[in-house]
C-alpha positions in Angstrom: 24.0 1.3 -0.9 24.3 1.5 2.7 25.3 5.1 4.3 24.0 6.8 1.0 22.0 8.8 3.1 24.3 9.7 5.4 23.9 14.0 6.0 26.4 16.8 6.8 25.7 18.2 9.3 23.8 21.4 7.5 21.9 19.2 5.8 18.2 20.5 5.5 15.3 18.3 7.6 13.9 18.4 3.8 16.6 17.0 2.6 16.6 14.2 5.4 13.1 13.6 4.9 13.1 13.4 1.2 16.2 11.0 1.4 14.0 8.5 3.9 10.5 9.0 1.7 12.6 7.6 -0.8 14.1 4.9 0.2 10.8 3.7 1.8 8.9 4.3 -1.9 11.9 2.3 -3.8 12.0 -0.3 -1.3 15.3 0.2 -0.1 14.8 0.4 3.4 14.1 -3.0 3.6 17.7 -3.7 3.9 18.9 -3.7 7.8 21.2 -1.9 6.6 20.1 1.1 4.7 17.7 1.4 7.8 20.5 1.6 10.4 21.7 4.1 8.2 18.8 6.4 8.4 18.4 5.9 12.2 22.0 7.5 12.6 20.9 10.7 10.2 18.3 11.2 12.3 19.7 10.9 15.4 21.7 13.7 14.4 19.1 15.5 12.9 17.2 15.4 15.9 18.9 15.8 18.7 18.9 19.0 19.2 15.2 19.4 18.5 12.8 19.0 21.4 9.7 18.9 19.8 10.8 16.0 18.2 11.9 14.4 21.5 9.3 11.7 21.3 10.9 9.8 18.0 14.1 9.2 19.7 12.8 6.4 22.2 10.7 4.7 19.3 13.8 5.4 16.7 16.4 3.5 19.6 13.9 0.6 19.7 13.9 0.3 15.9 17.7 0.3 15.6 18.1 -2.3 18.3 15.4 -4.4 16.9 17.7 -4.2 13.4 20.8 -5.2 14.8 19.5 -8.2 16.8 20.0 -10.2 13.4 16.7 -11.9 13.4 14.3 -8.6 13.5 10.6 -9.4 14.4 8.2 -8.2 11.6 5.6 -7.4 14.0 7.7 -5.2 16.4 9.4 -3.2 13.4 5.6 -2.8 12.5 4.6 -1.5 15.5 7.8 0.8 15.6 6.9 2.2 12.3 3.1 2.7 13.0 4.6 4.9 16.6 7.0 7.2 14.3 4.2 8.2 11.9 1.7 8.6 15.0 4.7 11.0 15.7 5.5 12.6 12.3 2.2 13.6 12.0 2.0 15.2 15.1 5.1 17.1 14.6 4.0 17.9 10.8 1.3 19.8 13.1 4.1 22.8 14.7 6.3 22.4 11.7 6.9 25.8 9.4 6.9 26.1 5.5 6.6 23.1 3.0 7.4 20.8 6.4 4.1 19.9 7.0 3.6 18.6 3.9 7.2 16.4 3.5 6.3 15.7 7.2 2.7 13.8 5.5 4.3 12.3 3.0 6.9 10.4 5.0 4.1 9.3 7.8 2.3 8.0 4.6 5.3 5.7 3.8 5.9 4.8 7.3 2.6 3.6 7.1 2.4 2.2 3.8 6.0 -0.2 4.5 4.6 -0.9 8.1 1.4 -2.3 6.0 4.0 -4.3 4.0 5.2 -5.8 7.2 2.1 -6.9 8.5 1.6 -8.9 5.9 4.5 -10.7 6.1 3.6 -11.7 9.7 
């Protein structure tokens, strides 16, 4: 399943969003994998927006943290817990049914970092 995800580039943020909220809520992200995947769609989705500028740091630490082989639960947790910190607060300037898809994904940011605590 990996690069199912992957966006044109006039793919919608909703449609970006929706694609991650998923694969959090089936499980899928678990997978190194399917989660390197999602990093590079939202790299490209974005980099050309600067209110998102804050994810990028916390998204680069993620990916790197995935491709070390042996990924430490506790750091991916932490990782996780910064990007909905982050969603959140960009769920606060976003326009139309954003703000809402915006809650949503923190939620399962939130919810698989919980997962991953456990697991500690």
């Amino acid at each position: 399943m990996a690069n199912q995800h992957s966006q044109s580039s006039g793919s919608s943020a909703s449609t970006l969003i929706d694609a991650t909220i998923e694969a959090f809520d089936q499980g899928q992200a678990a997978s190194p994998q399917e989660g390197l995947s999602l990093i590079t769609d939202w790299f490209s989705s974005l980099k050309s927006d600067h209110n998102a500028s804050k994810m990028i740091q916390p998204l680069h630490d993620l990916q790197a943290e995935l491709q070390s082989g042996s990924p430490s639960n506790q750091k991916m947790h932490d990782l996780l817990l910064t990007l909905a910190d982050q969603t959140d607060a960009l769920g606060t300037s976003a326009g139309g049914d954003l703000p809402s898809r915006l809650s949503t994904l923190s939620t399962s940011l939130r919810n698989f970092a919980g997962q991953l605590s456990t697991t500690v």
